[in-house]
N, C-alpha and C positions, 0 to 999 in steps of 0.2 A: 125642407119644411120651413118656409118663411116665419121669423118672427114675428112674433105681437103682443102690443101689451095687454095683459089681463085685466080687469077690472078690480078692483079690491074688493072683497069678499064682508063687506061692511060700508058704513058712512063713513067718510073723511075724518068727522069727531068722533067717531064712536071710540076711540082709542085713550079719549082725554080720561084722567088729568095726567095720562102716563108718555102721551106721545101725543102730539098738536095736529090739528087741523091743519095749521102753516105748512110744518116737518110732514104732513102726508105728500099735500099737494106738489110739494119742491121733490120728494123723495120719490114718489110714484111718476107724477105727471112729466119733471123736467128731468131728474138721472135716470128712471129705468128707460123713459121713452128713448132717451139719447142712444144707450145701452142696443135698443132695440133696432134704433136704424141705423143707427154704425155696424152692428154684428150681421143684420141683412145685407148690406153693401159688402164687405168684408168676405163673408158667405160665400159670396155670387160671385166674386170674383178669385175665390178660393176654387171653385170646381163642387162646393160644398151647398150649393143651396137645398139640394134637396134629402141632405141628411137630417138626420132627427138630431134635435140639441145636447143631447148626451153626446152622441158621436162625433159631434163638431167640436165640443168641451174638450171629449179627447184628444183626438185626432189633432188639435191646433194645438194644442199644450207639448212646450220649449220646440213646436216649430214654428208658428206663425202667432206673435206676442202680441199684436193687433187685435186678430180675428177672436183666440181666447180671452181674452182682458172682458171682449163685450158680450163672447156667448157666456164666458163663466159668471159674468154678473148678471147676466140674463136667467141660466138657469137657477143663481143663488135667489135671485130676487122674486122669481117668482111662486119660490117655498117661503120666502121671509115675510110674504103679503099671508099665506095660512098659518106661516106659524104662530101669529098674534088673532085674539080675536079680544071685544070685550069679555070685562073679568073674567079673562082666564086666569092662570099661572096657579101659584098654592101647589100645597102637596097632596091634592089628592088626584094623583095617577089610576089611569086605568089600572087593572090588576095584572095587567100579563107585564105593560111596563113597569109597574112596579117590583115584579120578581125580577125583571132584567135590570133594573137598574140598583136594586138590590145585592145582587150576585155579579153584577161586573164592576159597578162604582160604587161601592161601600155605602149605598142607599139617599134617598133623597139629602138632606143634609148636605151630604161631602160631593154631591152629587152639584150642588148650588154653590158651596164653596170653590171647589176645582173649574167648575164653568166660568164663573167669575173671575177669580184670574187669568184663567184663559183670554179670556175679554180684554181685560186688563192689560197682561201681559204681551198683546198683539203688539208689538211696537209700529206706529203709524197705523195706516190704513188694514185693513183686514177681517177677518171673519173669528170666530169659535163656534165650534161646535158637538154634536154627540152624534158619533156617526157608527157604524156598524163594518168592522171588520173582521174577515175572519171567523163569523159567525158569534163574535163578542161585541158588547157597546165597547168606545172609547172616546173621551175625551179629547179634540184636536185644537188647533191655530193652525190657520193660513193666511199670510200675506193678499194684498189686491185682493182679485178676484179669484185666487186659486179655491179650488173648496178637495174634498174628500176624493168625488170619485178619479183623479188623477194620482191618487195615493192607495187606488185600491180599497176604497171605504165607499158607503153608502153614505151620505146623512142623512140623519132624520131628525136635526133641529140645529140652526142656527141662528147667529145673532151676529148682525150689522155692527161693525166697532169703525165705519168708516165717518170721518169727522160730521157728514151730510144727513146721517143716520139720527143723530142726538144733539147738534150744538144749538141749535134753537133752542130745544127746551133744555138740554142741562149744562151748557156751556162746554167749559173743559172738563164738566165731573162724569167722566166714564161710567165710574162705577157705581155710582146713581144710577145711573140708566142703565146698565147691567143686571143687580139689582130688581131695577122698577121690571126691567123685561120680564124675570124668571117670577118674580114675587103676582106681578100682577098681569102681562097680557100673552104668555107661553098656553096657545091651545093645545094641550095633552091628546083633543083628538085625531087632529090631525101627526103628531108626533106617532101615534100606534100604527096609524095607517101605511104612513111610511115604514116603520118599522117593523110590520106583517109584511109590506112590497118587499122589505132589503131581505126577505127568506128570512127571516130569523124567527 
């Protein structure tokens, strides 16, 4: 299954004053596309072009550091363009995510707190996220491009902590833009959706 990039699921500005017009065009248009035609190339000459992207995530991950680098930022990137929309974020969750996140992360709050350092805590480039293991939410970090399903986890939201993601608009301040993400552009409904898919 050949790569390709998605379209964003909104205007370029619609994201402002949280995340720029500029940080779309550079993030979507010049690293996912990169993402896209190196993991194709990579792919094909893998024997893999015609796996589905989950199973080339797998399947490349600690054997060929190449091939996943570009399909794991490929598959993260193309949840990270749904996981934002205009004024999202806030605490008002669906109701099913809310009992889950209630009963497995000690409820929105601590729920915002512990993501956030997650975010924080990435040292360099990487990801956080809330991902479904085990038939429980958890809280992760992952380095690069690594994400969940290499660890046995689904996710069902994450957040870009790599420098290309946020240094336009917040410079070195991470946790501003960690923060801005969950507070103001986290689509909750795509978050359920996911997290009806991961069986839970």
């Amino acid at each position: 299954m050949a790569f390709t990039l998605p379209e964003l699921p909104y205007a370029y500005d619609a994201l402002q004053p949280f995340m720029s017009k500029e940080t779309l065009e550079y993030h979507h248009d010049k690293h996912h596309q990169a993402y896209v035609d190196m993991g194709n190339k990579l792919a094909t000459e893998a024997g893999l072009a015609d796996a589905s992207l989950e199973d080339v995530v797998k399947q490349s991950f600690g054997k060929n550091q190449p091939l996943f680098n570009n399909a794991g930022q490929h598959y993260n990137h193309i949840h990270f363009w749904k996981w934002m929309k205009p004024n999202g974020g806030g605490k008002s969750l669906p109701g099913k995510l809310q009992t889950a996140f209630d009963s497995d992360l000690g409820g929105y709050d601590k729920f915002r707190t512990d993501f956030v350092e997650a975010g924080k805590g990435q040292f360099g480039s990487g990801w956080a996220w809330v991902a479904v293991k085990d038939g429980k939410l958890q809280i992760m970090k992952t380095p690069n491009g690594e994400n969940p399903l290499v660890h046995g986890a689904t996710p069902i939201l994450g957040v870009d902590v790599w420098e290309h993601s946020y240094y336009i608009d917040y410079r070195n301040a991470r946790p501003k833009y960690l923060e801005a993400f969950v507070d103001s552009l986290v689509n909750w409904d795509y978050v359920l959706e996911r997290y009806e898919a991961a069986g839970a």
